[in-house]
C-alpha positions in Angstrom: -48.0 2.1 45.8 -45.4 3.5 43.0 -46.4 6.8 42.1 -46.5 7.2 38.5 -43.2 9.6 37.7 -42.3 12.5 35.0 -38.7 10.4 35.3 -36.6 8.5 37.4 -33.1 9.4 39.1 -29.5 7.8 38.8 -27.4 8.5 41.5 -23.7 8.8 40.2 -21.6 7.4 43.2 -18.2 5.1 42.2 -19.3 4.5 38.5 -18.2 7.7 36.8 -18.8 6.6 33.4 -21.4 6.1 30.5 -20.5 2.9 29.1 -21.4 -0.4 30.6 -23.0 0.8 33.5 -25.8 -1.6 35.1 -27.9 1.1 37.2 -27.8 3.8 34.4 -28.5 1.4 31.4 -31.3 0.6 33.2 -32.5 4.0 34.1 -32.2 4.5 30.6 -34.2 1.3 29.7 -36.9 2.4 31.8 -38.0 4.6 29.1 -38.3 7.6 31.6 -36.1 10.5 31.3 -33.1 10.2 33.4 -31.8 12.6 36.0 -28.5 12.0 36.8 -26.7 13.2 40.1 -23.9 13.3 42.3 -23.9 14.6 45.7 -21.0 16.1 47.2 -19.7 15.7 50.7 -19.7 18.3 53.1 -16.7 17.4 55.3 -14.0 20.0 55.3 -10.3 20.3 55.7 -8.0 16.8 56.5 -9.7 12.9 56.4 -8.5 10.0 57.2 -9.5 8.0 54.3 -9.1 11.0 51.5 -7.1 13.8 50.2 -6.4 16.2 47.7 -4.8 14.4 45.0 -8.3 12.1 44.9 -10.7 14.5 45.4 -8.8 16.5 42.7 -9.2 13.3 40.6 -12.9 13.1 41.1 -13.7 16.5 40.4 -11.8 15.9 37.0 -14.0 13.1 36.6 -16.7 14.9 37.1 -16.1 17.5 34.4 -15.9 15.1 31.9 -18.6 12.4 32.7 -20.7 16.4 32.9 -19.4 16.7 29.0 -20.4 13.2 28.2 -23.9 13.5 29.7 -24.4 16.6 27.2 -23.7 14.6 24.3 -26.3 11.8 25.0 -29.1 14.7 26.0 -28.3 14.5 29.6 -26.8 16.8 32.5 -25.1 16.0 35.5 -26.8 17.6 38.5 -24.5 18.4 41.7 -25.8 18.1 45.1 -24.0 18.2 48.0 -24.9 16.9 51.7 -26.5 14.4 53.3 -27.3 11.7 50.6 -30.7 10.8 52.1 -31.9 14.5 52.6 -30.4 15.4 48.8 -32.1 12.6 47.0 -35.7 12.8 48.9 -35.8 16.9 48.0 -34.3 15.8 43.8 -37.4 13.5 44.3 -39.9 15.5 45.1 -38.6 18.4 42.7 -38.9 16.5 40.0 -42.0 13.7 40.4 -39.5 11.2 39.8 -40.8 7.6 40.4 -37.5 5.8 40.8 -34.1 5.8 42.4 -31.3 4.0 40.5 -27.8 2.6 41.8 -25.2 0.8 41.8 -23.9 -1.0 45.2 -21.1 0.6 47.7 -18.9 -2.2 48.6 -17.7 0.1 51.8 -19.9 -0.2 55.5 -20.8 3.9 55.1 -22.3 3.1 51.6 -24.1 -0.2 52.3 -25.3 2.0 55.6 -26.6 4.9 53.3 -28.1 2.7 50.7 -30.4 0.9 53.7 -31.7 4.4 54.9 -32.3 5.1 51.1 -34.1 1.9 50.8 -36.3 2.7 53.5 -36.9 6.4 52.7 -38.4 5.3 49.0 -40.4 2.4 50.6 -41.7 5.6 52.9 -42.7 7.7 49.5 -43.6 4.7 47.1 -40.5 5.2 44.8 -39.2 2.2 43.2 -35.5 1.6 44.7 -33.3 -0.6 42.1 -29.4 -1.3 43.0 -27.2 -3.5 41.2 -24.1 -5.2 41.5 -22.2 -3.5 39.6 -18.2 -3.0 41.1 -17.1 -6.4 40.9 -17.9 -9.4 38.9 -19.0 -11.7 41.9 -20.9 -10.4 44.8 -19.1 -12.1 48.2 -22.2 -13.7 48.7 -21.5 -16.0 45.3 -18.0 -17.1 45.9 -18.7 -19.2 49.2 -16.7 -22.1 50.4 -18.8 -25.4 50.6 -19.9 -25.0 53.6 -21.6 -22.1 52.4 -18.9 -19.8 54.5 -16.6 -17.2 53.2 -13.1 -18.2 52.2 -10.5 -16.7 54.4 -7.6 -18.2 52.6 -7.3 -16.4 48.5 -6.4 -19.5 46.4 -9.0 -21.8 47.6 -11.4 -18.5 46.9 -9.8 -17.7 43.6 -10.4 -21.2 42.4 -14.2 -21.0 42.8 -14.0 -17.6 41.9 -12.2 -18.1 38.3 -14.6 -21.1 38.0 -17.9 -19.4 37.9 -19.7 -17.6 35.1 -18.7 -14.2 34.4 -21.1 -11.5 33.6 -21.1 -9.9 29.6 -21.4 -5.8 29.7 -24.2 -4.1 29.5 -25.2 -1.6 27.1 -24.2 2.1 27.3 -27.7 4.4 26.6 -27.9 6.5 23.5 -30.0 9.3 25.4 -31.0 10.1 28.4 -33.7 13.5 27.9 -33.0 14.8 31.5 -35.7 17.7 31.7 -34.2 21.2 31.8 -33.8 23.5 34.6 -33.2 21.2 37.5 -31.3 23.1 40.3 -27.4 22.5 40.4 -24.3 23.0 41.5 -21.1 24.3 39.6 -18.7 22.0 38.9 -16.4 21.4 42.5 -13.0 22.2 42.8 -10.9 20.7 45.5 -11.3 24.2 47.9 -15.0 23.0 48.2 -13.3 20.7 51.2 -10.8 23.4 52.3 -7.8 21.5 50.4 -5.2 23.2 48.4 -4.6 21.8 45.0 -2.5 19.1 44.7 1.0 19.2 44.1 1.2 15.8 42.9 1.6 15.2 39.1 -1.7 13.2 38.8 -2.7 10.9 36.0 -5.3 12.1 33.4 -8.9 11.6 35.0 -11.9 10.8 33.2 -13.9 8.2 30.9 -12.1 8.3 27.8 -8.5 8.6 29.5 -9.4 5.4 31.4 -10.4 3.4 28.4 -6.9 4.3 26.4 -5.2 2.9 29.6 -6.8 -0.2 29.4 -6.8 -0.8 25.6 -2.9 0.0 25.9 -2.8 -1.9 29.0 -4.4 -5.3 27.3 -2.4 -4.2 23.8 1.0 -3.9 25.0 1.1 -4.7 28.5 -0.7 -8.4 29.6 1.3 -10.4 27.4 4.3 -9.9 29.9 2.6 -9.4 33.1 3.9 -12.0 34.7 7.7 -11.5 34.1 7.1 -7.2 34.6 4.8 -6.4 37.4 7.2 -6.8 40.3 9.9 -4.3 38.9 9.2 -0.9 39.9 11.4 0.9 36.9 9.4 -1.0 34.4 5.6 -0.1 33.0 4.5 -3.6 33.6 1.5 -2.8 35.4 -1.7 -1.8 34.1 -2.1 1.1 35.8 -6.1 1.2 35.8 -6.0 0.7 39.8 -7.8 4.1 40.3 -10.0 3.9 36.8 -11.5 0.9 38.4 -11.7 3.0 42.0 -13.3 5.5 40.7 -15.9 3.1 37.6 -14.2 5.1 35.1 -14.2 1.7 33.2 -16.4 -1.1 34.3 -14.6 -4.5 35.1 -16.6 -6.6 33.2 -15.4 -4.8 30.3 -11.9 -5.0 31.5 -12.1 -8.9 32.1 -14.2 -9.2 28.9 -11.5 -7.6 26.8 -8.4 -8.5 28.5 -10.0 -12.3 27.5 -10.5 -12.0 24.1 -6.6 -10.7 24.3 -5.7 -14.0 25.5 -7.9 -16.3 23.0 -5.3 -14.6 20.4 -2.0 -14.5 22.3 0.9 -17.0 22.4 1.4 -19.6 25.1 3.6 -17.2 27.1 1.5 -14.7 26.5 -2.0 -16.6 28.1 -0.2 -17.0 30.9 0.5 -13.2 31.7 -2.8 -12.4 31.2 -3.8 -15.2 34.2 -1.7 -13.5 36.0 -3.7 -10.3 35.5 -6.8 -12.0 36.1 -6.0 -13.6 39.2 -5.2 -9.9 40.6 -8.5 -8.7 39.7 -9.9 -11.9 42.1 -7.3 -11.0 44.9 -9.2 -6.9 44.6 -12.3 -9.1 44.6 -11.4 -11.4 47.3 -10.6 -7.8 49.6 -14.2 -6.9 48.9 -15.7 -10.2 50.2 -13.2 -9.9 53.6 -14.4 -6.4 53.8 -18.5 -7.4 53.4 -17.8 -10.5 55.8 -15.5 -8.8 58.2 -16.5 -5.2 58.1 -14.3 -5.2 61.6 -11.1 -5.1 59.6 -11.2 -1.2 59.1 -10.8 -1.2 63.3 -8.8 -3.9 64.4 -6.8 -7.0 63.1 -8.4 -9.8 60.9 -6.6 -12.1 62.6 -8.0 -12.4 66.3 -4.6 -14.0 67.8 -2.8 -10.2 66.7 -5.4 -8.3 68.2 -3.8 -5.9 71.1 -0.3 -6.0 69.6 2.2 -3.5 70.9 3.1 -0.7 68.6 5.8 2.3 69.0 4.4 5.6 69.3 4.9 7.5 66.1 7.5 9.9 66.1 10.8 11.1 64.2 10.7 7.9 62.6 7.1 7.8 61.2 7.5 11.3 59.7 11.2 10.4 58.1 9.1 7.6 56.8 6.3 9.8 55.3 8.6 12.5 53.6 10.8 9.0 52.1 14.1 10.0 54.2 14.8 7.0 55.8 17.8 5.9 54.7 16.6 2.9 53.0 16.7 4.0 49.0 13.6 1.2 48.2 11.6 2.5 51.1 12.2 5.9 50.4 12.2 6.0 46.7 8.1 4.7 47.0 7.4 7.2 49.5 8.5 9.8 47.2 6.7 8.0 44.3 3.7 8.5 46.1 4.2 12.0 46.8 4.7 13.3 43.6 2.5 11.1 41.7 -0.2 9.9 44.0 0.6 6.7 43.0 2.9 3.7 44.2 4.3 0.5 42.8 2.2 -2.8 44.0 5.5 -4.2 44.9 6.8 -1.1 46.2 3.5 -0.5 48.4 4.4 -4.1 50.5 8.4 -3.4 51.0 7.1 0.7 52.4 4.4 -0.8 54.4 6.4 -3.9 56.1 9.2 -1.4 56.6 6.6 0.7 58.9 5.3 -2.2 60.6 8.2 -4.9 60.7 11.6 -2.7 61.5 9.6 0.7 62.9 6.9 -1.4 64.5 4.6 1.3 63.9 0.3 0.4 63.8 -0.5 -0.2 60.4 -3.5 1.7 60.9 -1.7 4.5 60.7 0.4 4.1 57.4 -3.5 2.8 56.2 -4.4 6.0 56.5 -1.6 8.0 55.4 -2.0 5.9 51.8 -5.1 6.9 51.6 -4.8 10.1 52.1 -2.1 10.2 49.0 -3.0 7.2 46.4 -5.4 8.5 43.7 -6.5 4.6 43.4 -7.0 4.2 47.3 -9.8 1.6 47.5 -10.7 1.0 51.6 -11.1 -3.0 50.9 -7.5 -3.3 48.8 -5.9 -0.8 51.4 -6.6 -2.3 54.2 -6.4 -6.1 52.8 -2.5 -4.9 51.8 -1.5 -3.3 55.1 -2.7 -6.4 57.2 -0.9 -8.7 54.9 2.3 -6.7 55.2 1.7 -6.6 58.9 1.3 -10.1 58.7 -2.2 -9.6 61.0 -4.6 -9.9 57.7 -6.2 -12.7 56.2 -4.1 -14.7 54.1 -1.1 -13.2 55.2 2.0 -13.5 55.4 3.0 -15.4 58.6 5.0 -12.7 61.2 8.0 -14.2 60.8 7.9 -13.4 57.0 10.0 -9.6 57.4 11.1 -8.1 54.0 14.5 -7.2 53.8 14.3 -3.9 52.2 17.8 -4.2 51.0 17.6 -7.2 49.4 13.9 -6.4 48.0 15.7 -3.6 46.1 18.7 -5.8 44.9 15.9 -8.1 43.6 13.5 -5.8 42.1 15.6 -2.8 41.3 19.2 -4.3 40.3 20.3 -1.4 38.5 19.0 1.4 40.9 16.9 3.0 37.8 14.0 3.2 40.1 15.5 4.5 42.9 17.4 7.0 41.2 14.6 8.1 39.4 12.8 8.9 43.2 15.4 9.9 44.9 17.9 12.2 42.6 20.2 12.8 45.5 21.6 8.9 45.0 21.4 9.6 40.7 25.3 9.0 40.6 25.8 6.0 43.1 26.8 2.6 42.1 24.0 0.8 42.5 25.5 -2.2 44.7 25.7 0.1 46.9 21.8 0.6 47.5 21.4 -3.1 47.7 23.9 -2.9 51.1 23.5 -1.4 54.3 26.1 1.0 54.8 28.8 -0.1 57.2 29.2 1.8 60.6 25.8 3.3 60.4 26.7 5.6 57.9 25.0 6.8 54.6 24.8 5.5 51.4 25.8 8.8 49.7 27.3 12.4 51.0 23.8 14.3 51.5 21.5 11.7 52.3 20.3 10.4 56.0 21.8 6.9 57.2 19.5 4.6 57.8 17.2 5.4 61.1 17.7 2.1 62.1 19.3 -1.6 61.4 17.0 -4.0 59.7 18.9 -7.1 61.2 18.6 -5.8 65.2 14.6 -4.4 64.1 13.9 -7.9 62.3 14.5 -10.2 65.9 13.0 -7.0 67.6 9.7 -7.8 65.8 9.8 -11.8 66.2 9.8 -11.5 70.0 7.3 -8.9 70.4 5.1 -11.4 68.4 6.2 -14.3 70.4 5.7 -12.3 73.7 2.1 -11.2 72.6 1.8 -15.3 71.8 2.6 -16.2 75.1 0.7 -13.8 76.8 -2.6 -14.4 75.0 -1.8 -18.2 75.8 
């Protein structure tokens, strides 16, 4: 039976924020005081799936969303270990008769929320998790058949078509009792990392919600025409505010729609645009809850046991952005000093590693996520499989970026390249639209390309066609 609690607890996991927040509205509506708590890992030094720049994100987030919780009679109590072990001692501590949360879309977090479940059933606390990271759960965007969609535009149809849900209200207090055991605020030494030396973007709540009211005010309207050029601010740049629930997307969508009841016919369209990226993050999700497999081997059955090259000289020239392709390495060096790459930028870097260095994209998975401040597993992974062309809905292997032409496209002047890579600031930029001839470099100082994209391109087309024919 349910043991009649002093309060109830809210668990603080990807939704570091006060407003529109479905487990801790409510907590908060339960009429119980709230304790609200995040829990710290315990791994130390390198991961593969993190790395300074976002764990020095999160612990920004978490001193603010610790400031916030003050001003609504609350306090943020830190934890850290084993999730399970944490929560069952906070229980018992403090009586509490509930356990409040909001899904994990990732395997580990689904995997920790059933040992949870059971644990509470175990000690007659009420266990209450919502869906709160996307707008559709995968199991409500299903094809007829009642099977998931492996193909986006017949899933963003049914997807765009179905009822969206309305925010939810932000609570006014919260009364967590006093003297509750906890942490100090973490710093990014608490997992043996140095500080970053990235020039991150503000972290928190309130920066998160200026992004997106400047992103719907002066950014939607010309989505469409923007988002593909690196050198412009045509993005919305909330990847890693939704990553981290620093702004809930049913406010986003909510908001970013009443922007487009009032915009002009050109307008509307960018902000459908906008929307239908939100379903592609969406549509990751579902391929991540159906296929949880993805994170090991290829979507795509037929790709599975591919040969790739060993990494070597060429995979680190790629990582530090000196391989002699401006585009490629003018993203690489984006994402080292920033934490942060260009959508269309992330594809060109990430074919270039698969497609002309025929390198596994597991490995340049992991090396994003080890640098992006936004890096969301489901979006990762979904992008380095399309670019691959091993993912679902992706493109087909004989679909090979030219990075040369990609940046003649995308980058005609050279501003962003010469922002990224200073060292080509005074060459005309025709000049990083063309592979030098004779191997050489595009500019006295910096490395000639590490290899030729024509030769690498009909390299790639018959290693697939030989792992084609050998698979029958």
């Amino acid at each position: 039976m349910p043991r009649d609690g002093k309060c109830v607890i809210h668990w603080f996991r990807r939704d570091l924020r006060l407003a529109d927040n479905t487990a801790l509205s409510r907590a908060s509506a339960s009429g119980l005081p709230v304790v609200p708590v995040h829990i710290l890992s315990e791994w130390k030094g390198e991961h593969s799936w993190t790395g300074s720049n976002r764990q020095q994100f999160l612990c920004d987030c978490l001193a603010e969303l610790s400031s916030s919780l003050d001003a609504i009679s609350g306090n943020l109590i830190l934890r850290k270990g084993d999730p399970i072990r944490e929560l069952e001692k906070l229980a018992k501590e403090t009586g509490a008769s509930a356990i409040y949360l909001n899904k994990d879309p990732d395997p580990h977090g689904k995997k920790t929320e059933e040992l949870l479940r059971a644990f509470c059933q175990r000690s007659g606390i009420d266990f209450h998790t919502f869906d709160d990271v996307a707008l559709h759960h995968p199991s409500e965007v299903l094809t007829q058949a009642g099977a998931p969609y492996k193909v986006f535009t017949p899933y963003s149809r049914n997807w765009l078509g179905l009822e969206k849900p309305a925010p939810v209200a932000k609570p006014s207090a919260l009364n967590t009792p006093r003297g509750i055991r906890s942490l100090e605020l973490p710093k990014v030494s608490h997992w043996k990392l140095d500080a970053p030396s990235a020039d991150l973007i503000r972290a928190g709540e309130k920066a998160a919600r200026l992004r997106m009211r400047r992103a719907i005010r002066e950014r939607l309207a010309d989505y469409e025409k923007d988002r593909d050029f690196p050198a412009r601010d045509g993005t919305s740049r909330l990847s890693q505010d939704l990553r981290f629930g620093l702004i809930s997307i049913r406010t986003l969508y909510a908001e970013s729609m009443a922007a487009r009841s009032e915009a002009k016919p050109a307008g509307k369209k960018g902000i459908d645009v906008f929307i239908k990226e939100l379903a592609w993050r969406e549509f990751y999700f579902a391929i991540l809850h159906h296929f949880p497999e993805v994170l090991d081997v290829e979507f795509n059955p037929d790709w599975r046991g591919l040969w790739w090259a060993e990494p070597g000289k060429q995979f680190e020239a790629w990582k530090e952005g000196r391989t002699g392709f401006p585009i490629v390495d003018a993203g690489m060096r984006e994402l080292l000093a920033t934490g942060f790459m260009h959508n269309r930028v992330r594809m060109i870097t990430a074919m270039f590693l698969t497609k002309d260095l025929h390198i596994d994209w597991r490995l340049g998975e992991s090396f994003f996520m080890q640098h992006l401040t936004d890096g969301e597993i489901a979006s990762n992974n979904g992008g380095w499989q399309w670019s691959a062309g091993t993912g679902a809905d992706a493109a087909p292997y004989f679909r090979i970026q030219n990075p040369w032409s990609q940046a003649a496209r995308y980058d005609a002047d050279g501003a962003y390249i010469k922002r990224w890579v200073p060292e080509l600031a005074s060459v005309d930029a025709k000049k990083l639209h063309t592979p030098p001839k004779d191997g050489g470099s595009v500019a006295p100082g910096y490395p000639a390309p590490i290899v030729d994209h024509k030769a690498e391109r009909e390299r790639t087309l018959e290693i697939f066609k030989r792992h084609r024919a050998k698979r029958g």
